[in-house]
C-alpha positions in Angstrom: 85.3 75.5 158.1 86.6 72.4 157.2 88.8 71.7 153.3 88.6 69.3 151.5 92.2 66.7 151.3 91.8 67.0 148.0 91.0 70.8 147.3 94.0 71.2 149.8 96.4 68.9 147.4 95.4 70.9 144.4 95.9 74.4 145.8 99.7 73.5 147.1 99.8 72.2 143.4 98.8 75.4 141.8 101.1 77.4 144.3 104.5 75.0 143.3 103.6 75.7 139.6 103.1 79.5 139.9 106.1 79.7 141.6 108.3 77.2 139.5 106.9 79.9 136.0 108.0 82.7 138.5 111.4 81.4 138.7 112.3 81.1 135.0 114.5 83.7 135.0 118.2 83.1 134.9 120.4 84.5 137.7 123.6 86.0 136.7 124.3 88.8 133.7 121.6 89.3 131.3 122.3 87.9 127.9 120.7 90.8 125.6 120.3 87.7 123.2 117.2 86.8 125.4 116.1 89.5 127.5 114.1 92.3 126.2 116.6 95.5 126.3 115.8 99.0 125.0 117.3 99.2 121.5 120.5 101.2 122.8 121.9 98.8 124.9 121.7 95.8 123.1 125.5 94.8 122.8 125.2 91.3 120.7 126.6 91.2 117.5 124.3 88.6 116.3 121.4 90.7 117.4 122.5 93.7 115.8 123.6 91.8 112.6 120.2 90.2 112.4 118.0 93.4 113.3 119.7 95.9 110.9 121.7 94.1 108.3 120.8 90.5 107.0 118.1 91.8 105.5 120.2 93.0 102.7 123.0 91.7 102.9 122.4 87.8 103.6 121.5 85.9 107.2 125.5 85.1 107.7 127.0 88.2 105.7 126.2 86.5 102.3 123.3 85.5 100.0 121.4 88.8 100.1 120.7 91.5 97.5 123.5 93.7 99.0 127.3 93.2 99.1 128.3 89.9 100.5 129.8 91.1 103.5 131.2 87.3 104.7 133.5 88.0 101.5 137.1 88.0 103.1 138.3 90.0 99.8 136.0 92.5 101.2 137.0 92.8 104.4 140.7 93.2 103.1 140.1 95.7 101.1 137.7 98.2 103.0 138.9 99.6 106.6 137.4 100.1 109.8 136.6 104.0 109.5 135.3 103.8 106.0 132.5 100.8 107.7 132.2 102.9 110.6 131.2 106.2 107.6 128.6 103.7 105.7 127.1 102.2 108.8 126.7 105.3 110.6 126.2 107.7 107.5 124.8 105.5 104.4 126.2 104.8 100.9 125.5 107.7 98.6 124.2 106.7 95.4 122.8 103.3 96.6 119.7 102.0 99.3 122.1 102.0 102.0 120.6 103.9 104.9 122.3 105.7 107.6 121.9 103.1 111.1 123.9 105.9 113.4 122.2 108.0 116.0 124.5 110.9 114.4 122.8 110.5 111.3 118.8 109.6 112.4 119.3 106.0 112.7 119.3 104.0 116.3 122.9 102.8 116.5 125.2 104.2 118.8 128.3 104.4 118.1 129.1 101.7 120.2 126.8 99.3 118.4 128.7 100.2 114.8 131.8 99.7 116.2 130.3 96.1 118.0 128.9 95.5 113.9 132.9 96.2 112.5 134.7 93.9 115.2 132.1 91.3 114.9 132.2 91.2 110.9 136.1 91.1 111.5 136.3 88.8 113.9 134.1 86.4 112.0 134.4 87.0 108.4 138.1 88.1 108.2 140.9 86.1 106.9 144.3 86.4 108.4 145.7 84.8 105.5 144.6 87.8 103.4 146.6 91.3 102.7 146.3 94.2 100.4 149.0 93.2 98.1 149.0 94.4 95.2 145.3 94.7 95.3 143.7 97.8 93.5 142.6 100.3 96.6 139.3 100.7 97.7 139.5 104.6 96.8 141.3 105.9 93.8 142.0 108.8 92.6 143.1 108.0 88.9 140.9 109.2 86.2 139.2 106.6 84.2 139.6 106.0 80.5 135.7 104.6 79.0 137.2 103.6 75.8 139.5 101.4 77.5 137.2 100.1 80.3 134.8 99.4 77.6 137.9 97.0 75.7 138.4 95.6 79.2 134.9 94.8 79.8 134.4 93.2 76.5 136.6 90.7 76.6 136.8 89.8 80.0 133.0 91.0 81.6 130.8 90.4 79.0 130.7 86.4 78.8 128.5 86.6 81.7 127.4 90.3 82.2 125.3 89.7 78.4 122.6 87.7 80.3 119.2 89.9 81.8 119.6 88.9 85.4 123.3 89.8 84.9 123.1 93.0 82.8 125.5 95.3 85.1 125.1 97.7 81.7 121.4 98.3 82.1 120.5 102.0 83.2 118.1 100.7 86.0 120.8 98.6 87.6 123.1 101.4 87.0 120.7 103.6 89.2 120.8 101.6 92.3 124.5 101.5 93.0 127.4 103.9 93.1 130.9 104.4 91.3 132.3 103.4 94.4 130.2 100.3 95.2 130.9 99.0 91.3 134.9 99.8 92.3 134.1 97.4 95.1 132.7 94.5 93.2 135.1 94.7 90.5 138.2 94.4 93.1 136.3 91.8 95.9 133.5 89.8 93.6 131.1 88.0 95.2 132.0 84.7 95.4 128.5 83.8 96.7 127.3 84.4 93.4 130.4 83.3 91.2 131.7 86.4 90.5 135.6 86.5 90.3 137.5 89.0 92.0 140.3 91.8 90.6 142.8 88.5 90.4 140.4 86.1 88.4 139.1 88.4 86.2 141.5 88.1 83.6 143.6 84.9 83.7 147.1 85.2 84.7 146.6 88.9 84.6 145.6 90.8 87.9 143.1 93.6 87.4 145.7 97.1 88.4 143.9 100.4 89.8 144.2 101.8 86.2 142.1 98.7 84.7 139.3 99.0 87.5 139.2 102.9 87.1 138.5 102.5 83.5 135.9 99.6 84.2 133.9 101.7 86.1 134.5 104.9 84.3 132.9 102.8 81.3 130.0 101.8 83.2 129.7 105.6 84.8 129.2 106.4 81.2 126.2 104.2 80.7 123.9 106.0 83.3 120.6 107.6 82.8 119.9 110.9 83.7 116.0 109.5 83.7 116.3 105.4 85.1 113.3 103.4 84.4 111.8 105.7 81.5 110.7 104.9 78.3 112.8 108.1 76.9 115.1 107.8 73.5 119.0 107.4 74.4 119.6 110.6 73.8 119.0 110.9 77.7 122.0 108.5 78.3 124.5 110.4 80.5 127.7 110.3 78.6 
C-alpha cells in the first residue's frame, strides 16, 4: 500500500500538535490558582477571597456593600478570633452568612484562618495600634439622649441625605449594634466616612460616646422593617 509524501507530512503534523496540547501542563507543585481542586483544598488566598467574599465586601477588601475590609482602622481594631467567629459562624443581625464547615458552609478551618492571615498580611498597617481607640466590644450601657446630642451635631451633616439615612428603620434592619459600633470607631474611608478620631474635630470619639451613638440608633428600630405601620411600632 503505498502513502502519499504529503498525507505522510500531514499526519506527523497532526501527531506533533496533539502532543504539543498534551503537554500543557506545568511540571512542578500545582498552583490551586489554575488547577481545578475540590473546594476543600484550595489554599490561595486570592481564590478564597474572590469565591466567598468580594462579593460583598469589594474585589480588593473595599468598594462593596459590606464593611470595607482593606480598612486598616479595621483591622486594628477587630482580632483574629472574633474574624475567625464571623467567618466561620456569621454576623447575627446582618446578611453575613456562616462560610465554616462547623457551621454548614464549605470552609475548613484552614481556609478561615488562610482568609485572616491573608487580610492581615495585605490590609494591615504596622503603623497602626489600639491606642486609645474605643474597643471593638463594650460593655458600657448606652445613654440615647446623649448619643442622640452626639449624633446631631457631629452625624447629621451627612447622615440627613436618603442614600445616607443611617436613621431609617430599613437600614436599621440589615445591620447589627455591633456592626454600627464598628463603623462608628473604623469609618469607611472608601466612602468618606471618618473614623472615631475625625468625627469630632480635635475631640476623639471615647467608648462612652460610641455606646451612646449606637444605643441612639438601637432605639430607632422597627419591630416591623419595611411596613407601612404608624410609629407606634418603633422599638423604643
Amino acid at each position: 500500500m503505498k502513502v502519499n509524501v504529503s498525507t505522510l507530512h500531514s499526519l506527523t503534523s497532526l501527531l506533533l500538535l496533539m502532543t504539543c496540547v498534551g503537554c500543557h501542563r506545568k511540571i512542578g507543585e500545582p498552583n490551586d490558582r489554575e488547577e481545578l481542586l475540590r473546594p476543600e483544598k484550595v489554599v490561595s488566598f486570592d481564590r478564597l477571597y474572590k469565591e466567598n467574599c468580594s462579593a460583598c465586601h469589594g474585589e480588593n477588601g473595599s468598594g462593596g456593600p459590606a464593611l470595607d475590609l482593606s480598612n486598616p482602622t479595621y483591622q486594628v481594631l477587630v482580632d483574629d478570633s472574633t474574624l475567625r467567629r464571623w467567618i466561620t459562624s456569621g454576623m447575627p443581625g446582618t446578611q453575613m452568612p456562616a462560610f465554616g464547615e462547623s457551621a454548614g458552609g464549605f470552609l475548613t478551618p484552614q481556609q478561615v484562618d488562610i482568609l485572616i492571615s491573608g487580610m492581615r498580611s495585605r490590609w494591615a498597617s504596622k503603623s497602626l495600634s489600639l491606642g486609645n481607640m474605643p474597643p471593638y466590644f463594650s460593655n458600657l450601657a448606652g445613654n440615647p439622649g446623649r448619643g442622640n446630642a452626639i449624633y446631631r451635631t457631629s452625624c447629621v451633616s451627612c447622615h440627613q441625605h436618603n442614600i445616607q439615612k443611617v436613621t431609617d428603620a430599613n437600614y436599621l434592619a440589615l445591620v447589627s449594634d455591633q456592626s454600627l459600633r464598628t463603623l462608628v470607631i473604623a469609618g469607611r474611608p472608601d466612602l468618606g466616612h471618618p473614623d472615631w478620631k475625625q468625627v469630632r474635630p480635635n475631640q476623639p470619639l471615647a467608648d462612652q460616646d460610641v455606646s451612646d451613638i449606637v444605643d441612639y440608633l438601637h432605639s430607632l428600630r422597627s419591630d416591623t422593617p419595611g411596613q407601612p405601620y404608624p410609629e407606634t411600632s418603633l422599638k423604643r
